[in-house]
C-alpha positions as CSV (number, residue, x, y, z in Angstrom):
1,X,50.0,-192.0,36.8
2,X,48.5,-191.4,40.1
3,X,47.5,-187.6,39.9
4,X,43.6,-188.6,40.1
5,X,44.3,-191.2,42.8
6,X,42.2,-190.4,45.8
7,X,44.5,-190.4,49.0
8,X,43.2,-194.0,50.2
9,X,43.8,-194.8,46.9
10,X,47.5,-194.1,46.8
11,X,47.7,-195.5,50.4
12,X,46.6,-198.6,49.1
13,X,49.2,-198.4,46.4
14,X,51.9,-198.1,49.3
15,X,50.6,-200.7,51.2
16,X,50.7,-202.8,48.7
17,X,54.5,-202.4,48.3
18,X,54.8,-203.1,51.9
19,X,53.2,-206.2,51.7
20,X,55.0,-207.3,48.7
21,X,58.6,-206.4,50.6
22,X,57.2,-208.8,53.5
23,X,56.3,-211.5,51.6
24,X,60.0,-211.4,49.9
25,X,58.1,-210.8,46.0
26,X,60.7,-209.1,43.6
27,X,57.7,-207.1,41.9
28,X,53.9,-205.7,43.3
29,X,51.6,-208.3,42.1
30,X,47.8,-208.3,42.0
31,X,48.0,-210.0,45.1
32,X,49.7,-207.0,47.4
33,X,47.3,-204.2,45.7
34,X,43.8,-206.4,47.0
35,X,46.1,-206.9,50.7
36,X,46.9,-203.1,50.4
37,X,43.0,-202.6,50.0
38,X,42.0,-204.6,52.7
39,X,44.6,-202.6,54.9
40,X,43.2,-199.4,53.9
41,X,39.8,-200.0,53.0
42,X,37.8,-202.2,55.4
43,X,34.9,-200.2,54.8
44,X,34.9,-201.3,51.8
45,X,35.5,-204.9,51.8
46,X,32.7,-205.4,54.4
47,X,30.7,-203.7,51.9
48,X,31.1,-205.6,49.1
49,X,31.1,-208.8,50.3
50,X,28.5,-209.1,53.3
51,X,28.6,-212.4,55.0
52,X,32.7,-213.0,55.0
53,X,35.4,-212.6,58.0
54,X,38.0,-209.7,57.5
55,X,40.6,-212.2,58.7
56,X,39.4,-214.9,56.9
57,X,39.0,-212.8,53.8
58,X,43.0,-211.5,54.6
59,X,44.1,-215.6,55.2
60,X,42.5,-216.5,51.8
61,X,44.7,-213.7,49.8
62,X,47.7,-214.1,51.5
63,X,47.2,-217.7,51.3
64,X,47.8,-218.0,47.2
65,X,51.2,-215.6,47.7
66,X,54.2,-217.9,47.4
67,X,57.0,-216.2,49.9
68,X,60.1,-215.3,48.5
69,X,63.4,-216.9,50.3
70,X,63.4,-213.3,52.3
71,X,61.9,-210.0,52.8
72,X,63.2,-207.3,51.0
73,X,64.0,-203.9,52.5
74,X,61.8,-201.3,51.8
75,X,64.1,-199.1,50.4
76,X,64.4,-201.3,47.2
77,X,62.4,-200.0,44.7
78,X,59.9,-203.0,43.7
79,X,58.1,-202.3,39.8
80,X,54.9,-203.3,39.0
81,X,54.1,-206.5,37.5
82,X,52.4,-206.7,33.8
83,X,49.3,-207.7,35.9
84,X,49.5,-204.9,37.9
85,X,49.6,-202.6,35.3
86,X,46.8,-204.1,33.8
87,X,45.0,-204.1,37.0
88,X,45.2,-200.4,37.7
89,X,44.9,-199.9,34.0
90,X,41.2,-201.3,34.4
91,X,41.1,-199.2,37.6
92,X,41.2,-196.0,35.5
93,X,38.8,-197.3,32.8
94,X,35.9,-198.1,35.5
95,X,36.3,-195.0,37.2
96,X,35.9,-193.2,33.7
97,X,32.9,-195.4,32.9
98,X,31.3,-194.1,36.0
99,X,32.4,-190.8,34.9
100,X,34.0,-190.3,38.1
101,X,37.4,-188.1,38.0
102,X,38.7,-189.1,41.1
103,X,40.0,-192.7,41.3
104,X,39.0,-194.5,44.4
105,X,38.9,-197.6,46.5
106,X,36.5,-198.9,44.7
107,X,37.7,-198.5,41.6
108,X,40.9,-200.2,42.6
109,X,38.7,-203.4,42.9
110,X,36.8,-203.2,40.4
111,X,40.1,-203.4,38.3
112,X,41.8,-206.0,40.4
113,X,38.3,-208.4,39.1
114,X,38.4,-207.4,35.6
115,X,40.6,-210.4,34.2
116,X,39.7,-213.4,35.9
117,X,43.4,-214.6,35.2
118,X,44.6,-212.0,38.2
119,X,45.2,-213.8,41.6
120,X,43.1,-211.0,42.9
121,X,40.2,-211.7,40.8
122,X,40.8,-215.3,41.6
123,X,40.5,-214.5,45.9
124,X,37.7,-212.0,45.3
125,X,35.3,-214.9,43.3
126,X,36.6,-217.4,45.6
127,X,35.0,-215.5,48.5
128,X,32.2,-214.8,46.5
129,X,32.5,-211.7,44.8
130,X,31.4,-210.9,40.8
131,X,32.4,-207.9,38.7
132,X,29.0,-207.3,37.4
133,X,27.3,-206.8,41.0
134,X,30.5,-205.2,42.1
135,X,29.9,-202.6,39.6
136,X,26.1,-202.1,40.1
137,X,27.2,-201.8,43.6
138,X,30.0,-199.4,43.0
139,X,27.1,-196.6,41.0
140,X,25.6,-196.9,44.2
141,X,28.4,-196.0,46.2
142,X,29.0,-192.6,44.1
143,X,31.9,-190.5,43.0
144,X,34.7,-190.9,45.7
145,X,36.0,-187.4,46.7
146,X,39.5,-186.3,48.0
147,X,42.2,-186.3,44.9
148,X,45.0,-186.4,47.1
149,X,47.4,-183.7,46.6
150,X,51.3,-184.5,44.9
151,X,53.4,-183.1,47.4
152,X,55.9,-180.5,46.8
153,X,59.5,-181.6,45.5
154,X,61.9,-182.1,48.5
155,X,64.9,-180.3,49.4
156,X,68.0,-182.2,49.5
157,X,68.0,-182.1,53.4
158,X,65.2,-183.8,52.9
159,X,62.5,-182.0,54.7
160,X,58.7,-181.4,53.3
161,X,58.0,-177.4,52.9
162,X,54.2,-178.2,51.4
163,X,51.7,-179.9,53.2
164,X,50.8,-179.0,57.0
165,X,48.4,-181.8,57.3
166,X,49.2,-185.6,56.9
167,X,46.0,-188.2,57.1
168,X,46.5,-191.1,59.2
169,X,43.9,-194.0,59.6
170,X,41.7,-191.1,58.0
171,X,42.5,-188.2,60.3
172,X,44.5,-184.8,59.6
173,X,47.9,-184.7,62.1
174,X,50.2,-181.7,61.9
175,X,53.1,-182.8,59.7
176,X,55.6,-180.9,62.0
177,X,54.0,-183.2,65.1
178,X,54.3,-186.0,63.2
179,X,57.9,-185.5,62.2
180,X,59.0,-185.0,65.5
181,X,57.6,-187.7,66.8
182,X,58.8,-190.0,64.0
183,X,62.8,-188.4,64.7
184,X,62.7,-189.5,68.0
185,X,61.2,-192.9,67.3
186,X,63.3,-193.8,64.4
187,X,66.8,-195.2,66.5
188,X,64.9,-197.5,68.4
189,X,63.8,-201.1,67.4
190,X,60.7,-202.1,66.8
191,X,59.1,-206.1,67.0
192,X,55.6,-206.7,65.8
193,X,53.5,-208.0,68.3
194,X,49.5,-208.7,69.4
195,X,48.4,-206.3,71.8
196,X,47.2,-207.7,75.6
197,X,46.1,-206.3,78.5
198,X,48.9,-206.3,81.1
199,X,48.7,-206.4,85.1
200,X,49.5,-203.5,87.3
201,X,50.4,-202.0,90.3
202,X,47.4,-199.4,91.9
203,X,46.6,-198.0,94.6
204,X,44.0,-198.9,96.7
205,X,42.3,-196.0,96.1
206,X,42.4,-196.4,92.4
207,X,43.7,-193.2,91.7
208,X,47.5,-193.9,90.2
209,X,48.7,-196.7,88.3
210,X,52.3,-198.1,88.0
211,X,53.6,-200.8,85.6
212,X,56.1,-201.5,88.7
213,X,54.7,-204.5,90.0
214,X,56.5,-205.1,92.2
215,X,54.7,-202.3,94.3
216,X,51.8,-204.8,95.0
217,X,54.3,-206.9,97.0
218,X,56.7,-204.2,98.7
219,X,54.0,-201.3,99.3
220,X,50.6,-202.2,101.3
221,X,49.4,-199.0,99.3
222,X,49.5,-200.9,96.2
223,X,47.5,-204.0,94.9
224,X,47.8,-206.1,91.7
225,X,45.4,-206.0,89.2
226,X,45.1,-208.5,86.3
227,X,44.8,-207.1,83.0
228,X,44.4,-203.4,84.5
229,X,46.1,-201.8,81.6
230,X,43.7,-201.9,78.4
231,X,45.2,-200.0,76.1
232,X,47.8,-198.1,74.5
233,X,48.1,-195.3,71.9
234,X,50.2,-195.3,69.2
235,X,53.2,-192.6,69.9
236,X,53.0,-190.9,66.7
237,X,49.3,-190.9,65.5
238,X,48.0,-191.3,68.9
239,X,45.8,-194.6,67.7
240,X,44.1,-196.5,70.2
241,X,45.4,-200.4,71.0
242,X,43.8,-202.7,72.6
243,X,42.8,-206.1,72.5
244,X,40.9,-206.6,68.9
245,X,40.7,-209.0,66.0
246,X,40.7,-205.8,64.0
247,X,44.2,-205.7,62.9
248,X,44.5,-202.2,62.9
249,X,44.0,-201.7,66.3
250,X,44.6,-205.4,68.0
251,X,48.7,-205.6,66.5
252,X,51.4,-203.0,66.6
253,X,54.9,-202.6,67.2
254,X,56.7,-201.9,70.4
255,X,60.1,-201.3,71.6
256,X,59.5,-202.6,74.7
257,X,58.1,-199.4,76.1
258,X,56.2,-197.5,73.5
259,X,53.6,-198.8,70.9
260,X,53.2,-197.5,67.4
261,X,50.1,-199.3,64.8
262,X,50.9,-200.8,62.0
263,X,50.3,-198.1,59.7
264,X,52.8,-195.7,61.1
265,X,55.2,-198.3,61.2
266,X,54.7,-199.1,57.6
267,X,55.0,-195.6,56.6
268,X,57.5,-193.9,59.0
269,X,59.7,-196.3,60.7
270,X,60.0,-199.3,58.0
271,X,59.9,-196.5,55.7
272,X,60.6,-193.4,55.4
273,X,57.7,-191.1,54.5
274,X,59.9,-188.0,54.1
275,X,62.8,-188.9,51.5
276,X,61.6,-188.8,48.0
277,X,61.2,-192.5,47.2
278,X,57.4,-193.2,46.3
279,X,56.5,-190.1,47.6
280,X,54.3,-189.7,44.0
281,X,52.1,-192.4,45.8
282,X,51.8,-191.7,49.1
């Protein structure tokens, strides 16, 4: 089903089962595949619809979602719902009317508007969007390149021998790096949290930094300075945090000590990207 999904288009596919597990949904609705797309795609979404917020746009979807009574693990294997099916159904059909072979991003909207009775279709022309100039926008945009590759079957000590690259937040890491650095991350636990500048210890001299603070009160070498630690990288993809609005790089998960972004979690930690399950769509 997915073999001419571009790889943001399969990553959107995941996300969308992420988002469906949070919000506790027994099924991927309409719903989870535009939230998936505004993970993946902001691009996109600023694109197509010019004058609104990406928060605000986010806050409307997730708005019309009724939470389930808990979030499911992501290890249970959540179907599609008819709509769904429908939805990326009508994702195939626009990209073949554009005689584009790969499927896109931008198909995946263009199918999530085509029935006005999808809750996706009913967020998107509540913030202002219409098929018809979503499509005359979409010949502009052109054929979307990158058919992602199906990876290799995997051995039952469930290790990948195919790929050496993996794409995150659209740049090519070493599988092998990525792999290590997900083994040792994977025991510890992880809490979601906004990223803020924190105080630390220096030196006068600016030269070293210590998140010790209490240096600045035992050592006259040291000073305290407020909000002297501005960012963070995430320990597997090596993502830059930091104080944002921007999602993607403003919120990530910690263990106290480390930081990881929100993709990595979603695909390494919270899941796991190297068993078998869904790896057709990732």
């Amino acid at each position: 089903m997915f073999e001419r999904y571009t790889e943001s288009a399969r990553r959107t596919v995941f996300f969308a089962r992420y988002e469906a597990s949070n919000f506790g949904s027994p099924h991927i609705d309409t719903e989870h595949l535009l939230l998936g797309l505004l993970r993946e795609d902001k691009a996109l979404i600023r694109r197509v619809l010019l004058t609104a917020d990406f928060d605000a746009v986010r806050q409307e979807v997730a708005g019309r979602i009724k939470p389930g009574p808990k979030s499911i693990p992501t290890s249970v294997d959540l179907p599609l719902s008819e709509h769904a099916k429908r939805a990326l159904m009508y994702t195939a059909e626009e990209a073949d009317r554009l005689n584009h072979r790969p499927i896109g991003t931008t198909h995946l909207l263009l199918g999530l508007m085509r029935d006005e009775t999808f809750a996706s279709a009913e967020s998107l022309s509540h913030l202002g969007a219409h098929l018809e100039s979503l499509r005359k926008r979409a010949e502009g945009f052109g054929e979307q390149s990158g058919i992602a590759k199906v990876r290799p079957p995997i051995t039952y000590h469930r290790t990948v021998t195919g790929p050496e690259v993996i794409v995150i937040h659209g740049l090519k890491k070493s599988v092998e790096e990525v792999r290590r650095d997900v083994n040792n991350l994977r025991g510890c636990y992880w809490k979601r949290k906004p990223w803020k500048q924190r105080n630390v210890a220096m030196t006068k001299d600016r030269k070293k930094v210590s998140i010790d603070l209490s240096l600045a009160k035992k050592s006259s070498e040291f000073v305290l300075v407020k909000g002297g630690w501005k960012k963070d990288q995430c320990a597997i993809c090596r993502w830059d945090l930091y104080e944002s609005e921007d999602v993607s790089h403003g919120t990530g998960f910690t263990n106290g000590k480390d930081w990881i972004c929100t993709e990595c979690h979603a695909r390494f930690i919270d899941d796991d990207f190297f068993s078998a399950t869904y790896s057709d769509i990732t």
